[in-house]
PAPA-319004 format. One line per field, with one value per residue (C-alpha): x, y, z; residue in three letters. Coordinates in Angstrom, 3 decimals. Example, Ala and Ser with C-alpha at 12.3 -4.5 7.8 and 13.67 -1.06 7.14 Angstrom:
2
xx: [12.300/13.670];
yy: [-4.500/-1.060];
zz: [7.800/7.140];
code: [Ala/Ser];
END
This chain:
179
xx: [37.750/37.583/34.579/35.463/38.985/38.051/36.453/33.519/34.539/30.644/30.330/28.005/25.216/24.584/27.020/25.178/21.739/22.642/23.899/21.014/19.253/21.170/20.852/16.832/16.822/18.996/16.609/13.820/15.607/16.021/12.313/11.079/13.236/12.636/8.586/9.185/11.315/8.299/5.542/7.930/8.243/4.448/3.826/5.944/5.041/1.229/2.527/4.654/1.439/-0.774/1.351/2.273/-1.600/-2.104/0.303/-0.846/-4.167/-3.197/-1.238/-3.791/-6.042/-3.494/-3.878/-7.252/-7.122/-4.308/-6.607/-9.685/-7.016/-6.013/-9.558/-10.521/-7.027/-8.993/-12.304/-10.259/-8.590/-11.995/-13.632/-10.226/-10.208/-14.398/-14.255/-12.325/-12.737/-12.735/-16.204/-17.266/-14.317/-15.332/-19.375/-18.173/-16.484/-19.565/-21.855/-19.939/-19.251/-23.043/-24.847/-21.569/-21.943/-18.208/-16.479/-17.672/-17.184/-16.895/-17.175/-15.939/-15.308/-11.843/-11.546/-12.813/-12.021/-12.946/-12.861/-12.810/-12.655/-11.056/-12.059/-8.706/-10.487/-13.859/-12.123/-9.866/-10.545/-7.984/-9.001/-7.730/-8.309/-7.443/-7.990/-8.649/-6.858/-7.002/-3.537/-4.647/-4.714/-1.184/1.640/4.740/6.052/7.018/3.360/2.698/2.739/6.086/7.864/5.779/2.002/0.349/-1.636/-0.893/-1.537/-5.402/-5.098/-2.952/-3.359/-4.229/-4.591/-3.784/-4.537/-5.795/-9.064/-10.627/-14.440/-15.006/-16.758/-13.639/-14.417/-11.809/-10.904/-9.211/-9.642/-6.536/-6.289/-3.845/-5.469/-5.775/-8.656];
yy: [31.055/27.449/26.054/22.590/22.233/23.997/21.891/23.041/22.040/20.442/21.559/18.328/19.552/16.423/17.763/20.784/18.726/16.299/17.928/19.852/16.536/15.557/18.613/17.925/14.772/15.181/17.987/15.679/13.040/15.849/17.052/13.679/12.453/15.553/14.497/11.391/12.621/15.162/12.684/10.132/12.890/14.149/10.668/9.967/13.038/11.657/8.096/9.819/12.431/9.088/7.173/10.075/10.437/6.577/6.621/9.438/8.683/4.803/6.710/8.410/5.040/3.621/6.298/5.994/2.012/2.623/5.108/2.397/-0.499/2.003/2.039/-1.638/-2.466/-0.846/-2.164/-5.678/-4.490/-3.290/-7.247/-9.015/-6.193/-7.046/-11.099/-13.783/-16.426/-17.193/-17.371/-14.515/-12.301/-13.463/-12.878/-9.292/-8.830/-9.915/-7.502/-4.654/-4.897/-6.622/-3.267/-2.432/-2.065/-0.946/-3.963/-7.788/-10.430/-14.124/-17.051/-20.704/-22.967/-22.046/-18.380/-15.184/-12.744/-8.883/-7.571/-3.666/-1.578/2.133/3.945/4.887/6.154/5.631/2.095/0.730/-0.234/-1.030/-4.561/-5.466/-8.770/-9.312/-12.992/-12.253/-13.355/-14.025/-14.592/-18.177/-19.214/-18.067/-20.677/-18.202/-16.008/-13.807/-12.819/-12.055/-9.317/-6.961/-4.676/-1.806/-2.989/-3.972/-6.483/-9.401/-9.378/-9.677/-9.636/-10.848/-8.778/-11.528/-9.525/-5.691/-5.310/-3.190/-4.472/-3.301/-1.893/-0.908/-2.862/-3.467/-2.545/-3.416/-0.928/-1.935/1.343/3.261/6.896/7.245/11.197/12.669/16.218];
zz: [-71.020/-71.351/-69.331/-70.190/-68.637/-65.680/-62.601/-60.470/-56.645/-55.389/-51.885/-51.145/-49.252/-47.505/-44.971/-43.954/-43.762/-41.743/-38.774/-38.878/-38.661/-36.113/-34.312/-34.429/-33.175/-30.203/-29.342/-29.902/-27.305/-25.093/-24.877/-24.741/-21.481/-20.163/-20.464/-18.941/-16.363/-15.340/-15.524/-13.558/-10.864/-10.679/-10.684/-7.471/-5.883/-5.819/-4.324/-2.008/-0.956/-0.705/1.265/3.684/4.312/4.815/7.591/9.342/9.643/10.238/13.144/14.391/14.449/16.296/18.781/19.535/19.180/22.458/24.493/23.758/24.953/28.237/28.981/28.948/30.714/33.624/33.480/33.335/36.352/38.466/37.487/38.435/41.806/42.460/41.885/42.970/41.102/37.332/36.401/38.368/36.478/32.843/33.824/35.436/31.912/29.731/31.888/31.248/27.495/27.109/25.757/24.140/20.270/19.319/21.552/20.977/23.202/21.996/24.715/24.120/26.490/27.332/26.352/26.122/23.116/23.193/19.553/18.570/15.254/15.414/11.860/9.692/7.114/5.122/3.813/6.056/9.925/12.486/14.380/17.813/18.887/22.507/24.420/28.474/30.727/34.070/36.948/37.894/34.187/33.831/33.891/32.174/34.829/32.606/32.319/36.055/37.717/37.214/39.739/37.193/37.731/40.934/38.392/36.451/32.556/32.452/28.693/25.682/22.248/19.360/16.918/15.560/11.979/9.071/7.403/4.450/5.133/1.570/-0.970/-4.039/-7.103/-9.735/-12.164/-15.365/-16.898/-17.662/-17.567/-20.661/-21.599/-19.018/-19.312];
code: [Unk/Unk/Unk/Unk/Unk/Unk/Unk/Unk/Unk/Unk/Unk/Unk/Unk/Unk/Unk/Unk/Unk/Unk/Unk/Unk/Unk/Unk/Unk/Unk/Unk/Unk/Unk/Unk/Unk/Unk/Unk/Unk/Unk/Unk/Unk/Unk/Unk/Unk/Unk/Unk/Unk/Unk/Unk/Unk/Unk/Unk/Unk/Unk/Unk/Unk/Unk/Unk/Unk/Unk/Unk/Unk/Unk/Unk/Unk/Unk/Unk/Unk/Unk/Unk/Unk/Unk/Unk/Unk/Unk/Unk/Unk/Unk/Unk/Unk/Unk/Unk/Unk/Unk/Unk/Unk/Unk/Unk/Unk/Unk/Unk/Unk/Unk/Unk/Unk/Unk/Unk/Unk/Unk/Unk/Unk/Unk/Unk/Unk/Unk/Unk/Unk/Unk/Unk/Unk/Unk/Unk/Unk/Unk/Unk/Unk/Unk/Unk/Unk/Unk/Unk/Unk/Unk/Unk/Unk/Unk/Unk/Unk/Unk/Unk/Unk/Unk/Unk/Unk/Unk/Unk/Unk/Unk/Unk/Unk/Unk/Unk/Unk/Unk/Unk/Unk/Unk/Unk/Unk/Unk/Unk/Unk/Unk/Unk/Unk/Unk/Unk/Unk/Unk/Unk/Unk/Unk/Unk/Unk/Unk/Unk/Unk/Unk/Unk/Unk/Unk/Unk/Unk/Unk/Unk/Unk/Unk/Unk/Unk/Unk/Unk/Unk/Unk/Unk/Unk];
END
């Protein structure tokens, strides 16, 4: 037999390593965006969760900042059904809010504003801001009486808005590892 005339065929095994490699990394890629996709997804589950809660209880504030509103639309109506005149109707107003602590009552020389807070949670407060009214200080029609009340607008809401009650604290911290 003569070794040196015959060729040895040299399977390269370069080949055969890299698809293997290939094979590795693509599973790699595969885990990894599968990672991300999770976090991603946990992470907008918990955004989702929060801002589901935030609107129901700033629903529920609402509610209760509408029942408190229903309740002082009728103690306008009583002063504006007891007094005829102006003055008498804004003093009627201040005595009956006076030893109030949840509604405030600010007096300038044209106006009268009745402030309240309704809790939406232990950091945020919903403020309604309403001026008083009374009929003879109305000039827009529109305003007046309507064929669905028997009285005129005694009140125009200024204000209906979330305020923060919490001290902020800024946290730069971030959570990278999470325990």
């Amino acid at each position: 037999m003569n070794t040196s005339g015959s060729k040895q065929k040299n399977f390269p095994i370069t080949n055969i390593g890299s698809v293997t490699l290939l094979m590795i990394f693509i599973v790699l890629c595969m885990i990894t965006f599968a990672a991300l996709s999770l976090s991603s997804a946990a992470s907008d589950y918990q955004t989702a969760r929060k801002s589901a809660t935030h609107a129901q209880e700033y629903y529920k504030a609402s509610g209760r900042a509408e029942e408190t509103l229903a309740k002082i639309d009728q103690v306008l109506k009583n002063c504006y059904l007891q007094t005829s005149d102006i003055a008498g109707y804004y003093k009627n107003i201040e005595q009956h809010y006076k030893n109030n602590s949840d509604i405030t009552l600010k007096r300038t020389s044209d106006s009268l504003t009745l402030t309240y807070q309704t809790k939406i949670n232990d950091k945020q407060a919903l403020q309604t801001r309403l001026l008083i009214l009374h009929p003879s200080e109305q000039t827009d029609k529109r305003s007046l009486s309507s064929a669905k009340t028997t009285t005129p607008d005694l009140y125009r809401i200024a204000g209906w808005q979330t305020l923060s009650t919490a001290d902020w604290n800024g946290d730069n911290s971030l959570n990278l590892l999470k325990k």
